[in-house]
Every structure is written in C-alpha cells, then in structure tokens.
KESENU-191162 format. One line per field, with one value per residue: x, y, z of N, C-alpha, C, O in turn; residue in three letters. Coordinates in Angstrom, 1 decimal, decimal comma. Each point is the difference from the previous one (the first is absolute). Layout:
BEGIN
nX	c(X / ...)
nY	c(Y / ...)
nZ	c(Z / ...)
caX	c(X / ...)
caY	c(Y / ...)
caZ	c(Z / ...)
cX	c(X / ...)
cY	c(Y / ...)
cZ	c(Z / ...)
oX	c(X / ...)
oY	c(Y / ...)
oZ	c(Z / ...)
resn	c(ALA / ...)
END
This chain:
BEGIN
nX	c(-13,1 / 0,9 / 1,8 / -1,2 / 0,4 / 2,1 / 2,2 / -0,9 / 2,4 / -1,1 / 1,1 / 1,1 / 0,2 / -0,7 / 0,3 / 1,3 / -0,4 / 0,8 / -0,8 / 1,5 / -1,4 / -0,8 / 1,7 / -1,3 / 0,5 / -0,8 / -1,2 / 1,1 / -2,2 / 1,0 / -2,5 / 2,2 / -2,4 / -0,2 / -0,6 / 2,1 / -1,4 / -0,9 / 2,0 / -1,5 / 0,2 / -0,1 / 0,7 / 1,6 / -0,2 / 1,0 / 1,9 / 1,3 / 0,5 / -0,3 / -1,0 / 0,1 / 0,5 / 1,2 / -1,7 / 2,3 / -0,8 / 1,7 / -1,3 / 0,3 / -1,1 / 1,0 / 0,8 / -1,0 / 0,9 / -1,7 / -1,1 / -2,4 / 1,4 / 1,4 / -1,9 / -0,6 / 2,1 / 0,5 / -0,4 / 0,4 / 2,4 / 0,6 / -1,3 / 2,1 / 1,8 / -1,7 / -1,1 / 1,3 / -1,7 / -2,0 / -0,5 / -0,4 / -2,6 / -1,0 / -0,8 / -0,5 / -2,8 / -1,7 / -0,2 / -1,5 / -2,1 / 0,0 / -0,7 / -2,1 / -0,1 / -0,1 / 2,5 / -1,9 / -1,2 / -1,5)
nY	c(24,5 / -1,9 / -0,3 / 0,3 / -0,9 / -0,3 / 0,2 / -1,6 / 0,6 / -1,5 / 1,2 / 1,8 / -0,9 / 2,1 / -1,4 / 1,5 / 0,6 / 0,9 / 1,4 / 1,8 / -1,0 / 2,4 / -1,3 / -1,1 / 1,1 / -1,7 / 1,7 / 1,9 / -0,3 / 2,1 / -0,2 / 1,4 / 0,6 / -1,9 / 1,6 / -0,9 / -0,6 / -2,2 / 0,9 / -1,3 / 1,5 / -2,1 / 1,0 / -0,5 / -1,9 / -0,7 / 0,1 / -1,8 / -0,5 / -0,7 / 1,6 / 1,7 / 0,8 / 0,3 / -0,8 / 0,1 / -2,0 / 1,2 / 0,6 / 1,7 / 0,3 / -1,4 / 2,5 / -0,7 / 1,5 / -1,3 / -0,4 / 1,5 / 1,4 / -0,8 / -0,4 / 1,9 / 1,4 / -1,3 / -0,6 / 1,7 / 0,3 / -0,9 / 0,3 / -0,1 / -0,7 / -0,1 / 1,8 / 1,9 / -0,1 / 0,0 / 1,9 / -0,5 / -0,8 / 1,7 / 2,7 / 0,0 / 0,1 / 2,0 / 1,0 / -0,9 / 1,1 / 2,2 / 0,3 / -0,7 / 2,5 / -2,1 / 0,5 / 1,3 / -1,3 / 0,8)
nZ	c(14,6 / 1,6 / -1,3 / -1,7 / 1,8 / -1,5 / 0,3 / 1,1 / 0,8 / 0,1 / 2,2 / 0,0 / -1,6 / 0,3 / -2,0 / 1,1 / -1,8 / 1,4 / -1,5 / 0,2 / -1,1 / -0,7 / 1,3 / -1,4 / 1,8 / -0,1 / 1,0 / -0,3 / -1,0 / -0,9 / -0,5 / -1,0 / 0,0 / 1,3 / 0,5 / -0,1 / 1,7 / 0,7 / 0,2 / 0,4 / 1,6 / 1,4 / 2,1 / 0,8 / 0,4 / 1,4 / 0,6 / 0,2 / 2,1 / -2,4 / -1,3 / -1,8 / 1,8 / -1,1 / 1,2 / 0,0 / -0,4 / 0,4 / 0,8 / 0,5 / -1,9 / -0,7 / 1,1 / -1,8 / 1,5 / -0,7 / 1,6 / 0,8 / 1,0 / 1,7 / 1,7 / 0,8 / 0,7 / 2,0 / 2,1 / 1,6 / 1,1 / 1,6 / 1,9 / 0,7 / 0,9 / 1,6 / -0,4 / 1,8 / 1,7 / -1,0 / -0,4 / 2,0 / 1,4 / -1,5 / -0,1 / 2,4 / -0,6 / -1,3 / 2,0 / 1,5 / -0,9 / 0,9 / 2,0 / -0,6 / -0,7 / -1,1 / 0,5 / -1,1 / -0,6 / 1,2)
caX	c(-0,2 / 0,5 / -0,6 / -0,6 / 1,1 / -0,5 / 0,2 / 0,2 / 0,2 / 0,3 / 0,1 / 1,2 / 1,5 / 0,6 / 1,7 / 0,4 / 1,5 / 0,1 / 1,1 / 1,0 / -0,5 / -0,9 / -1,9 / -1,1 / -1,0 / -1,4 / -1,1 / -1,4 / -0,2 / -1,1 / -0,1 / -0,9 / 0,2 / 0,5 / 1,8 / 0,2 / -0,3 / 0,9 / 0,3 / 0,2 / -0,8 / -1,4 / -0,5 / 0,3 / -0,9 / -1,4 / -0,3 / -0,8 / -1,4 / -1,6 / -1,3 / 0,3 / 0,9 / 0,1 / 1,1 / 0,3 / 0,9 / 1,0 / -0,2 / 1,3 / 0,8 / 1,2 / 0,4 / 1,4 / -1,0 / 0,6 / 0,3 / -0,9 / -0,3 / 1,0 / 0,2 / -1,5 / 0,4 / 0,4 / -1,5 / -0,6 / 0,0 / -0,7 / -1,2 / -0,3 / 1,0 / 0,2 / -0,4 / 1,8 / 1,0 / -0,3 / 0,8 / 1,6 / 1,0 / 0,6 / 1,7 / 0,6 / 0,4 / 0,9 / 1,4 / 0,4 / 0,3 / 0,8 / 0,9 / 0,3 / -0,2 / 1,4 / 0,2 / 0,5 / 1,3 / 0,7)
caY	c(-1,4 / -0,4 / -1,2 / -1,5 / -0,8 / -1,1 / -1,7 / 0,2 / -1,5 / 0,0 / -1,1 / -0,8 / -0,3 / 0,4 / -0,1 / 0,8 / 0,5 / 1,2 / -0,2 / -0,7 / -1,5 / -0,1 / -0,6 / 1,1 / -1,2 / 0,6 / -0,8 / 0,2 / 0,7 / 0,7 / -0,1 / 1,2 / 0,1 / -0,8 / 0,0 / 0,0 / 0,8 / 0,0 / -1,1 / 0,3 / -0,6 / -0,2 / 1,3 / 1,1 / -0,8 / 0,0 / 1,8 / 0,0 / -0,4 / 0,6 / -1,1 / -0,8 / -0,6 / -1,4 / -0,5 / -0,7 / -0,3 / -1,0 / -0,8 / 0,1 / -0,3 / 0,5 / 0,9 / 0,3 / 0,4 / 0,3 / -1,7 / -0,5 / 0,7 / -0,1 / -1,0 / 0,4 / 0,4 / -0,7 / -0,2 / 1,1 / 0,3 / -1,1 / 0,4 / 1,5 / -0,1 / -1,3 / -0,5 / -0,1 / -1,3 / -1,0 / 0,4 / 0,1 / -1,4 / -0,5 / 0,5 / -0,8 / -1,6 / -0,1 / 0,4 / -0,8 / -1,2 / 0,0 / 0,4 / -1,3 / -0,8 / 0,0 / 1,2 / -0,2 / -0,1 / -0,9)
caZ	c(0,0 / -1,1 / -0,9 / 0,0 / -0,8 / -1,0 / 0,6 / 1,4 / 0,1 / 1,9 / 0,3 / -1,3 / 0,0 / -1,1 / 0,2 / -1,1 / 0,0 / -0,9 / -1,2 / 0,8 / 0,4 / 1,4 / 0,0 / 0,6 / 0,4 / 0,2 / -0,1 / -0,9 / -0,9 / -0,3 / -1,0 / -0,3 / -1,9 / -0,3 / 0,4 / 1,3 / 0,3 / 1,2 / 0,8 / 1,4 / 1,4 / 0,2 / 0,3 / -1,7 / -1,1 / 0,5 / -0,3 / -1,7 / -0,6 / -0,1 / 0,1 / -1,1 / 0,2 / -0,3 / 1,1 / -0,1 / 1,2 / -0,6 / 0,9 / 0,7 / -1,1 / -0,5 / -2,0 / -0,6 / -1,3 / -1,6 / -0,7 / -0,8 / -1,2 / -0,8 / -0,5 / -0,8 / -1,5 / -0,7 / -0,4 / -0,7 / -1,5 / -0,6 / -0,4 / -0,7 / -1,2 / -0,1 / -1,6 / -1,2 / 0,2 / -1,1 / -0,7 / 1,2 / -0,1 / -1,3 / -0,6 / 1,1 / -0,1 / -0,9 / 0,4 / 0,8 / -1,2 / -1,1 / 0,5 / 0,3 / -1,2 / -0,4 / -1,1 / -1,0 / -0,8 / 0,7)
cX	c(1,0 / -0,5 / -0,1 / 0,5 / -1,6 / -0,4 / 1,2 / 0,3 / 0,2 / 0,2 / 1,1 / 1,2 / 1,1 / 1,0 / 0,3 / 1,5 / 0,3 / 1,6 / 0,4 / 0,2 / -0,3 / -1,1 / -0,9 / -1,6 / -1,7 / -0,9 / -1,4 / 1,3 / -0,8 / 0,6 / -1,2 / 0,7 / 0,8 / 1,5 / 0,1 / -0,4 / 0,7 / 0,2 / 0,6 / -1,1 / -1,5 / -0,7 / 0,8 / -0,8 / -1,8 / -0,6 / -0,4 / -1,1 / -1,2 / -0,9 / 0,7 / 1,5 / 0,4 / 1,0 / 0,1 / 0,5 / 0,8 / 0,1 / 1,7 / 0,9 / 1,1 / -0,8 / 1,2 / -0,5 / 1,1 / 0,6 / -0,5 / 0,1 / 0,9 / -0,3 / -1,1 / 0,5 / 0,1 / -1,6 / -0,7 / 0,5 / -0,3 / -0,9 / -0,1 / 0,5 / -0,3 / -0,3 / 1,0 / 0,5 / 0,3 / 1,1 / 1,4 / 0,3 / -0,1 / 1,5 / 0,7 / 0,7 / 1,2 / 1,2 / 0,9 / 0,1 / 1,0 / 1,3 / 1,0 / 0,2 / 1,2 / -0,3 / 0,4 / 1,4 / 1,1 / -0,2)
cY	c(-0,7 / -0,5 / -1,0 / -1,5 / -1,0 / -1,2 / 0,5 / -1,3 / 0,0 / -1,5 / -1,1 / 0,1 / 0,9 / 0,1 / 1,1 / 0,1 / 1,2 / 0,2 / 0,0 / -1,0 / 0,0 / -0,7 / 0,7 / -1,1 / 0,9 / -0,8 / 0,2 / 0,8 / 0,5 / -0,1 / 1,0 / -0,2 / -0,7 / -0,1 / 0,3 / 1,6 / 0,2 / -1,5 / 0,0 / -0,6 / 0,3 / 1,0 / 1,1 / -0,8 / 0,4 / 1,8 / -0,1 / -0,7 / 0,6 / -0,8 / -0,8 / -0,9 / -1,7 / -0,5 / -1,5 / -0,6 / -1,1 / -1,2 / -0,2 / -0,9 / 1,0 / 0,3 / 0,4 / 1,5 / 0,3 / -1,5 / -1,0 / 0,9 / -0,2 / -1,4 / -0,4 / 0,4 / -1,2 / -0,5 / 1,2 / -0,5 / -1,6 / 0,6 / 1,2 / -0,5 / -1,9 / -0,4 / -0,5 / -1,3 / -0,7 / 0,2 / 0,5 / -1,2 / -1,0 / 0,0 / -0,4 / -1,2 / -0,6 / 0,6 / -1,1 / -1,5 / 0,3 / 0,0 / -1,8 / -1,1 / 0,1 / 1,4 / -0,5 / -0,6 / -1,3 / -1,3)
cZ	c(-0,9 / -0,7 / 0,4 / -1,0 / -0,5 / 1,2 / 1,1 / 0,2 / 1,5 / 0,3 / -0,7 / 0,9 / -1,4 / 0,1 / -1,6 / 0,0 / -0,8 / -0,5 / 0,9 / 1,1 / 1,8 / 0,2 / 1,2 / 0,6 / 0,4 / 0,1 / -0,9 / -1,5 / -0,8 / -1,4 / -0,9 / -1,6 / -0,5 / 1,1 / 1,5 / 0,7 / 1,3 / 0,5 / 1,7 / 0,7 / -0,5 / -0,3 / -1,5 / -0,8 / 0,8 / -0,6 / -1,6 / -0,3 / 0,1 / -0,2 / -0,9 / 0,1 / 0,0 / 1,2 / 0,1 / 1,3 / -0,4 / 1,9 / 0,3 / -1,1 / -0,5 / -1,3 / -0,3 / -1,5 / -1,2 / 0,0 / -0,6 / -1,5 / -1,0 / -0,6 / -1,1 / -1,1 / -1,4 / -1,0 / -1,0 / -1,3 / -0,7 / -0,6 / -1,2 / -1,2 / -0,5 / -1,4 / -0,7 / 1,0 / -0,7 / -1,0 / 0,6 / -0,4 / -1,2 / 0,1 / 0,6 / -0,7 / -1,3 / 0,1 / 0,2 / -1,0 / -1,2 / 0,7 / 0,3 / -1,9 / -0,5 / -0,9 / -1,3 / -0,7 / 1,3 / -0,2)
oX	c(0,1 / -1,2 / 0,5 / 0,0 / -1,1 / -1,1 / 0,8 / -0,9 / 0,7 / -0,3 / -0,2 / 0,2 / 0,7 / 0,6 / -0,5 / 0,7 / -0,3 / 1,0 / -0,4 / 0,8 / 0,2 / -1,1 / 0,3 / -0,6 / 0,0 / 0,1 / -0,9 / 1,2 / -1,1 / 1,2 / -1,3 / 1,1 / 0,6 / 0,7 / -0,9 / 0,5 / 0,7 / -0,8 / 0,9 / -0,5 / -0,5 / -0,6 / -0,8 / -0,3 / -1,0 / -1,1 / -0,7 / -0,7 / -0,4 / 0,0 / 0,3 / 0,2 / -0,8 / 1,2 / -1,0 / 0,6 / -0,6 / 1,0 / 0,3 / 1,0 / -0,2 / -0,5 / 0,9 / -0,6 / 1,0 / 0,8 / 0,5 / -0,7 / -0,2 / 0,6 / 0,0 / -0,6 / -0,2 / -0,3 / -0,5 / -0,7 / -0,5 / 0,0 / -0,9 / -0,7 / 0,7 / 0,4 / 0,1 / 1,0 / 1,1 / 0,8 / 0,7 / 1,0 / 0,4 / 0,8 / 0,9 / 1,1 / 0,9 / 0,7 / 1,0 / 0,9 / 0,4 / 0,9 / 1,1 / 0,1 / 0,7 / -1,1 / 1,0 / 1,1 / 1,0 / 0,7)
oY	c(0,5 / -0,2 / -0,6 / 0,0 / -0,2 / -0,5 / 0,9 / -0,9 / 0,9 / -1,0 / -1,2 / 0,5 / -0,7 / 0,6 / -0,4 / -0,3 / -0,1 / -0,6 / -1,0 / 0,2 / -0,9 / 0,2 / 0,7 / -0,8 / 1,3 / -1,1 / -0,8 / 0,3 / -0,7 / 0,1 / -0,1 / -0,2 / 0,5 / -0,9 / 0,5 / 0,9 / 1,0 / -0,9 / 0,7 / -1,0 / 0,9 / 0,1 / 0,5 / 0,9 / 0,5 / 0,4 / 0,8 / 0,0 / 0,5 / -1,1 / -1,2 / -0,8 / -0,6 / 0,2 / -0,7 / 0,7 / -1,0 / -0,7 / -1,1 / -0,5 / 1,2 / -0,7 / 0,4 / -0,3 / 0,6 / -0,3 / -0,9 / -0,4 / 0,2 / -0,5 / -1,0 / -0,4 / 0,1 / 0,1 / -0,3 / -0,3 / 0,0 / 0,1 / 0,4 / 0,1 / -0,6 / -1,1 / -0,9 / -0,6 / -0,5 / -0,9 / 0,5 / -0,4 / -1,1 / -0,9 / -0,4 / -0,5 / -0,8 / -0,2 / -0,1 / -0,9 / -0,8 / -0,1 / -0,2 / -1,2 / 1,0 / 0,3 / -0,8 / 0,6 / -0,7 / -0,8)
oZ	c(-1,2 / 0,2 / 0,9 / -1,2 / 0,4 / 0,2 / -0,1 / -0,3 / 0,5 / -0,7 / -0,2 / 1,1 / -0,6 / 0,9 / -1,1 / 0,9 / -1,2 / 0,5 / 0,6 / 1,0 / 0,8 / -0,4 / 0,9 / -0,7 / 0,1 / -0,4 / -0,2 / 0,0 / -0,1 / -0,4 / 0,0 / -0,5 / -0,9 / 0,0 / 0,7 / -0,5 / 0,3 / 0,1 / 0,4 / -0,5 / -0,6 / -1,1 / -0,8 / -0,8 / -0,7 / -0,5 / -0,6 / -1,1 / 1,1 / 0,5 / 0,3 / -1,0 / 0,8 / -0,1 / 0,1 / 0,7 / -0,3 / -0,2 / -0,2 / 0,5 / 0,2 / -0,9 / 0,6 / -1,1 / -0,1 / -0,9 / -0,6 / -1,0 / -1,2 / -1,0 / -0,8 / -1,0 / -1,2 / -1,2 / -1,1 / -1,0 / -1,1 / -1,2 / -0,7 / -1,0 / -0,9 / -0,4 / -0,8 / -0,4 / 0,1 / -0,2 / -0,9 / -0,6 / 0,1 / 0,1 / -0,8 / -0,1 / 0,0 / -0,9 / -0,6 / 0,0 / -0,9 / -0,7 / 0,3 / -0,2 / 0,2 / -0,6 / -0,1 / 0,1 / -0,3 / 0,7)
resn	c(UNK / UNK / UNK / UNK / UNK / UNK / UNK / UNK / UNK / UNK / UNK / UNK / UNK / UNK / UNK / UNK / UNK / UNK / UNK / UNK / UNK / UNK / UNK / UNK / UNK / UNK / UNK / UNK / UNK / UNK / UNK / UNK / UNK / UNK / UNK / UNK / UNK / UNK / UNK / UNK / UNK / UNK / UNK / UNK / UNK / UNK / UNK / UNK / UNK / UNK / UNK / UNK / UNK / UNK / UNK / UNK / UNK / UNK / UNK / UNK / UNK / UNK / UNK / UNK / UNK / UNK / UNK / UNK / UNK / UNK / UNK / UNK / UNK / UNK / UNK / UNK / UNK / UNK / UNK / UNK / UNK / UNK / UNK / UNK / UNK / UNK / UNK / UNK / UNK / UNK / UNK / UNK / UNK / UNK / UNK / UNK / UNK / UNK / UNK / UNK / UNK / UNK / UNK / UNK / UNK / UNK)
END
C-alpha cells in the first residue's frame, strides 16, 4: 500500500520551474511530512489519498509552490525577532540624524 499524503491539491493549474529553468505544468499535487511528495495528474494524486488526508480543490486556479513561502519569511521573522524592531529603528534614526549634523570644529 502507498502512503498516504498530508494534503492533496486537485484540480489546479500547477506552474513549477526547476533549477535549470524547465517549466513543468500539472494538475494535482501531494503534500507528505511537510514537503513535496508528487506532482502530476489527477489519477497519480488520487492514489494518496486516505481517510486522514486533507483534499483540497483549488477550483481550476493557478499554484505556484514555494511563492507563498518565500513570502511568509519576511513576517515569521517579524514575529520571532520583532522585540529588536524598536531598537533597528532607533539606531536607523540616529544614523541618519548624525549623519545630517554639522562635524565638529566646522
């Protein structure tokens, strides 16, 4: 028996490109332990699903995978590191205010 995927996306439009800039078109994708398991047709996606499986139907919409993720880095670390914004945009400021103040002796 194969496994069984996380999330099962069907019904899409998947546009990829891989390092040497082959694009690659499909209609479903499978999603296991976090990471790409298969990308391809209806039927190769349908073989992963079980009871617990999470399916999605993207209603004939365009995926792009790894473009929501790249855009989420910026936010995480907001959240993670955000205590130090406050103190990034002090030092910013007094950079920029001394950078505009006559130098001594002038």
């Amino acid at each position: 028996m194969k496994e069984t995927a996380d999330k099962v996306y069907r019904n899409a439009k998947v546009y990829s490109v891989a390092l040497d800039g082959t694009e690659t078109h499909a209609e479903a994708l499978v999603i296991k332990d976090g990471k790409f398991a298969y990308v391809g047709d209806e039927t190769g996606a349908t073989e992963w699903i079980g009871n617990t499986t999470e399916v999605i139907d993207c209603k004939g919409k365009s995926v792009i995978p790894g473009l929501g993720d790249a855009h989420l880095h910026h936010a995480q670390a907001v959240l993670k590191y955000g205590h130090l914004l406050h103190i990034i945009v002090v030092v910013i400021y007094l950079i920029i205010q001394l950078s505009q103040a006559p130098l001594a002796g002038s």
